[in-house]
N, C-alpha and C positions, 0 to 999 in steps of 0.2 A: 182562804182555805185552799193556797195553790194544790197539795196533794190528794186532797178529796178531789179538786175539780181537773187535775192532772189523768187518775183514776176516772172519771167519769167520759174523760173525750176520748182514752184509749179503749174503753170497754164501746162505747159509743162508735167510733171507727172496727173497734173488730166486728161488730154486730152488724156491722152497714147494709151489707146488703139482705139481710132479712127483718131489717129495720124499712127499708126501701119496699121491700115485697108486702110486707105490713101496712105500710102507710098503700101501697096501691091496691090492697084487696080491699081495707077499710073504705077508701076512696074519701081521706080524710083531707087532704087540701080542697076535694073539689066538692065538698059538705061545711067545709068551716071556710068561708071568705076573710077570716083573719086573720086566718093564717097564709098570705097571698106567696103567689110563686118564689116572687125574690126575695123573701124571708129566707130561701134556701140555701141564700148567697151570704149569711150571717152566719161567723164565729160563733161556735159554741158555749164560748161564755156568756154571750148575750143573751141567752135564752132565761138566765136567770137573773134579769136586768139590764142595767147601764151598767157602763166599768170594764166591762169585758177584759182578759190577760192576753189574748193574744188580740192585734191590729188588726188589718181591714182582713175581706176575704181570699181566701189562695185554693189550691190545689190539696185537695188531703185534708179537707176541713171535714166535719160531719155538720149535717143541717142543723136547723135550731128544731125543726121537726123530729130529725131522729133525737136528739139527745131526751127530748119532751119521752116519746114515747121508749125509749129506752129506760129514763129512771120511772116511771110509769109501769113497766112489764117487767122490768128485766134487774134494775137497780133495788135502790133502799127506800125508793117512796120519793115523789118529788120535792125536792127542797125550795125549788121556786116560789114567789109568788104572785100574787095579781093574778092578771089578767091570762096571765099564762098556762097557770097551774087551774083556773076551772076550765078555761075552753080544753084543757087533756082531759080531765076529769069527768067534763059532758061526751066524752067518745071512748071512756073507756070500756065498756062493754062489748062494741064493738068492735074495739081493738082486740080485747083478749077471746072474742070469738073467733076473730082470722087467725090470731096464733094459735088456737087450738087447732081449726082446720088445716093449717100450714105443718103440724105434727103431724095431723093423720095422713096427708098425703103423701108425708115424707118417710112415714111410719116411725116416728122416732118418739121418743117420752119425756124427753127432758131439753131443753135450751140450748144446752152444749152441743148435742146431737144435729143441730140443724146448722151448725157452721158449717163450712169444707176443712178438711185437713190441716190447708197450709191457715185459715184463719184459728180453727179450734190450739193450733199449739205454733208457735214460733218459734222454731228449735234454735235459730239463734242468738235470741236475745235468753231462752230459759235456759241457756245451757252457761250463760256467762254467770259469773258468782260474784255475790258484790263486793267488791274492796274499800278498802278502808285505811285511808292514809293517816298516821299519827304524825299530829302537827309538832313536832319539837323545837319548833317555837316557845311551846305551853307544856309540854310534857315530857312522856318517854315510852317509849315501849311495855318495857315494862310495869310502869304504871297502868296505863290503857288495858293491858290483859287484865290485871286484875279487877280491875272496875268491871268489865262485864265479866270476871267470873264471878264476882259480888252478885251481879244482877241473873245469875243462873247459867250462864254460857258456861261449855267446856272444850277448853284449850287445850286442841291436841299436839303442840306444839311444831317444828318449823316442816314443812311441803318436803318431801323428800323429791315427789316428782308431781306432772300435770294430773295422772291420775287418782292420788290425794286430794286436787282441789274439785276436782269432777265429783268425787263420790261424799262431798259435805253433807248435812242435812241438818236438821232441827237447829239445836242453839248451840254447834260445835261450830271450831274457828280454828286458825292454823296461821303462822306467820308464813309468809310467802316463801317460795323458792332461789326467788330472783333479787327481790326488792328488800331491804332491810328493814323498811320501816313499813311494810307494808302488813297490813293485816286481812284475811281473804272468810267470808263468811258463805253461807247460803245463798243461791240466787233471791233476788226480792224481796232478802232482809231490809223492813226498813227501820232507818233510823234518825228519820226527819227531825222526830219528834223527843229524841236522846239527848240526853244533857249533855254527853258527850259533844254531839253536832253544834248543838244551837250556843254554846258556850268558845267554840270554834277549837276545841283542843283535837277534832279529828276533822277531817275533808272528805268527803263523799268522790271518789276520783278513779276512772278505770283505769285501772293496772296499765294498758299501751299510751294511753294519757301519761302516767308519770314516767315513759322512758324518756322525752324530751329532754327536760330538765337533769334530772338522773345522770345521764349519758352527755349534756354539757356539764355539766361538774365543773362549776367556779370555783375556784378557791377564794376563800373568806379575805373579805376586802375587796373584789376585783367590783367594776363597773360593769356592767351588764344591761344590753338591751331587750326586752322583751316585746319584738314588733307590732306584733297582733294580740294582744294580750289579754282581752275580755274575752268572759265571766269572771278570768284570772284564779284558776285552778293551778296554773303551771308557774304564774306569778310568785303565789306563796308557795311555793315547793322551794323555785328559785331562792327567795329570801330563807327559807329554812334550809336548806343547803349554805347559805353564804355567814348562817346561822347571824343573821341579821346584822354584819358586818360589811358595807360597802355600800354602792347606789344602783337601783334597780331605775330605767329608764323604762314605762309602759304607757306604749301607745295604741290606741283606739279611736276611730272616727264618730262612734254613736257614744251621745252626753248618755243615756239612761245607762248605756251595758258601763258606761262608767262610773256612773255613780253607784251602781249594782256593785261593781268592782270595789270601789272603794268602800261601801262597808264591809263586804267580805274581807278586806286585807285587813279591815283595824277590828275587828272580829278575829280573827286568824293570828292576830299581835306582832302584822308587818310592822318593820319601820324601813328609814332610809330607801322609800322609792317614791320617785315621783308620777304623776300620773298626765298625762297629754292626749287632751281632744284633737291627732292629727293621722291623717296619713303618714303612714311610714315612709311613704317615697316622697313626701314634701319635707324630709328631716335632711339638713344639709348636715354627710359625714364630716364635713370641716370646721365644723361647728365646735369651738376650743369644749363647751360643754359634756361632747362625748370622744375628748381626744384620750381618755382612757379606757375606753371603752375595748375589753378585750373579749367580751363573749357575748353573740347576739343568741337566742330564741327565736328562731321564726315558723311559726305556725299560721300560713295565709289562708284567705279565706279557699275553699274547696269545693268539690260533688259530695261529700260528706257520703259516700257509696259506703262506708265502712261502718256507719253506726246504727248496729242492732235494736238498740236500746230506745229508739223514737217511738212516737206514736205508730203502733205496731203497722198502718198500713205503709206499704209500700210504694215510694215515690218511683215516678216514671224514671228508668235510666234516662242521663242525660246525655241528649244530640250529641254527635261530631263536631258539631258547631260552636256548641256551650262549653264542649270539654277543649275545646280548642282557644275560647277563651280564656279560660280557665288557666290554662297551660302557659298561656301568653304572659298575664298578669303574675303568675307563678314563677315564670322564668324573669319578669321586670324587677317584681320585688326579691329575689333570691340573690341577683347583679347588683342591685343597689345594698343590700345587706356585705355584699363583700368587698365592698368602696369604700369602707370605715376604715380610717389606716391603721390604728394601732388593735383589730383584730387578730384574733387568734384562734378563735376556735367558735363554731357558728354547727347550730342543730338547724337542721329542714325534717321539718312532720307533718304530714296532712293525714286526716280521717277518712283519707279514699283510697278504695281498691284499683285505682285504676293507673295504669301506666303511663299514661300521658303525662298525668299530676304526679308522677311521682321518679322512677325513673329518668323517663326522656326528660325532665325538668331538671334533672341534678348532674345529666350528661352533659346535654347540651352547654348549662352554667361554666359546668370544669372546663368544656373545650375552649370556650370565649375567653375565661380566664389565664390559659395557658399551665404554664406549672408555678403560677401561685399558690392556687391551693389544691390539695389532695384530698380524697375519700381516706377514713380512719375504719378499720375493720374494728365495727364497734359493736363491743357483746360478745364475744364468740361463744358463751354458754347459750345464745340464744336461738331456739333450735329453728328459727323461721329466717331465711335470708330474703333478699332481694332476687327480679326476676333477672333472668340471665340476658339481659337484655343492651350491656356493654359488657368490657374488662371490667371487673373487679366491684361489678354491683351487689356481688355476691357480700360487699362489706356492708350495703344497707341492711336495713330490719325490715321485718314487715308484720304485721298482728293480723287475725283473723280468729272468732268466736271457736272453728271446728280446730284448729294448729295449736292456740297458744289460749284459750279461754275467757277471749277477751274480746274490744270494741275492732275494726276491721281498723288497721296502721299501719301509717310508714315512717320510717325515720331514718335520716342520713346525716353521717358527721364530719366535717369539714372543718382542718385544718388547713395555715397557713404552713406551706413548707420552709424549710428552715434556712433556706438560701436565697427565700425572695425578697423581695424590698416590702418593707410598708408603707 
């Protein structure tokens, strides 16, 4: 039940720290010896067993304690059980007497009331609307409206501007401004659980997510490399684009996010792409197998500083030092992407607001390359540029939740100019 337990760590994480003040007025670790210290240091999924969804412990976890006494006070009742679900149940009393006393000092009356501001509302992930990509692979546009206006929805049809998709609500939907194939609902519509979804004729995909693809724009038949290509959201965009004509090459270093991958494509009703457990920068351009290769995708790994939409707490900004790594391996693999001789036209997108990764990365790239390849002023309906921070950055894009209603983006377009060698 990834969405129920998805639900359960984000509510659990906003709660945190009056989960925290709870568990210390109860004085429940140091009354329950079962529940010992480093149990703190356990993934939230464990708390409802073995199996856990997410790996070992990190940074931005919620304890197995708060999550215990979150669906305890605050959720649908504990779903756990064993051993777990009675040692909460022998303290609950105790428990929901601190939270009563923790309202009256705070003076407040109801659970919402005792968050701070910036946890009670996250203005930037509730202001983004969810989008909804028709797979035309499997459909059409206009089929897809109709099916949810079968199911109640009404279609106000196409965005004239951003403040149409801002002012959505209930079960109205609108085809996007920008994007043709895009369809834009309510923030938080979900639709996991939609035939739609689970049959793969639509893709759950934020709106700055699909300019990558979009904005490389293969023509049907070409060879295309997809660098970094798990969960493969941009994957199948690409093959729907190439409308399943030509060979998608997608690589990935982790077997699971590939195999993850790979049922979503054949869900999705990819064909013609192969799939590769490797680093990108271990793939020889010389290699007769990608000598026609004319359009890469490269989305590398990032600070991911741009996305709203996580488990709502918010990660430490990352060092000078990390973002310099960052930068490093950013500017390694964007050189080797433009070392494929018979390209032509190659997308750079990260999920991060920050300049380092994004800019100075696509400068620095052009100057080493000389005038092989140029910056393409790409979009120019698109009302968010790039920071002024060379000549002619002003042709990148860039996304943010408050500017364009969306995950936090960048994206720049690189062609080869027409007098260089391949």
């Amino acid at each position: 039940h990834i969405r129920q337990l998805y639900a359960l760590v984000s509510e659990t994480l906003r709660y945190s720290p009056v989960l925290e003040e709870l568990l210390a007025g109860a004085a429940l670790l140091q009354a329950e010896k079962k529940l010992p210290p480093q149990l703190a240091k356990v993934r939230a999924a464990e708390a409802g067993g073995p199996g856990g969804a997410w790996g070992g412990p990190g940074p931005g976890s919620p304890t197995a304690s708060q999550v215990l006494v979150y669906d305890l006070l605050f959720g649908k009742g504990l779903k756990c059980g064993g051993r777990w679900k009675a040692l909460a149940r022998r303290h609950r009393a105790r428990l929901e007497a601190e939270l009563a006393r923790l309202k009256v000092r705070q003076k407040v009356s109801s659970n919402e009331e005792l968050l701070a501001p910036a946890q009670a509302a996250s203005p930037g992930a509730s202001q983004v609307p969810r989008y909804v990509r028709v797979n035309t692979l499997k459909t059409c546009v206009d089929d897809v409206i109709d099916f949810f206006k079968r199911q109640g929805y009404s279609y106000l049809g196409k965005a004239a501007s951003l403040e149409d998709l801002r002012g959505l609500s209930g079960k109205k939907f609108l085809l996007d401004l920008h994007l043709p194939e895009l369809l834009v609902f309510p923030p938080q519509t979900d639709f996991h659980d939609n035939l739609l979804y689970t049959s793969g004729h639509i893709i759950l995909q934020d709106k700055a997510s699909c300019l990558p693809a979009f904005l490389l724009s293969p023509a049907a038949g070409s060879h295309v490399i997809d660098a970094c290509a798990a969960p493969g959201n941009k994957t199948s965009h690409l093959a729907a684009i190439l409308k399943n004509k030509g060979q998608i090459f997608a690589f990935d270093v982790d077997t699971k996010r590939l195999a993850t991958m790979n049922t979503m494509l054949m869900r999705a009703g990819v064909t013609g792409f192969q799939l590769a457990q490797q680093d990108f920068l271990t793939v020889d351009p010389r290699d007769p197998k990608y000598s026609k290769v004319t359009c890469i995708l490269l989305d590398p790994s990032c600070s991911g500083s741009g996305m709203v939409n996580r488990l709502p707490r918010e990660e430490a900004a990352p060092s000078a030092q990390r973002l310099q790594a960052l930068a490093g391996f950013q500017r390694k693999v964007l050189s080797h992407a433009l070392s494929f001789p018979a390209l032509q036209r190659l997308v750079y997108s990260t999920c991060s607001l920050h300049q380092e990764e994004n800019e100075d990365v696509v400068h620095t790239v052009l100057q080493e390359q000389g005038s092989a390849f140029r910056l393409v002023n790409a979009f120019p309906a698109w009302p968010c540029r790039g920071l002024a921070a060379f000549p002619s950055a002003e042709c990148c894009l860039r996304a943010s939740p408050a500017d364009t209603l969306t995950q936090g983006f960048f994206v720049a377009v690189l062609e080869r100019c027409g007098d260089a060698a391949a």
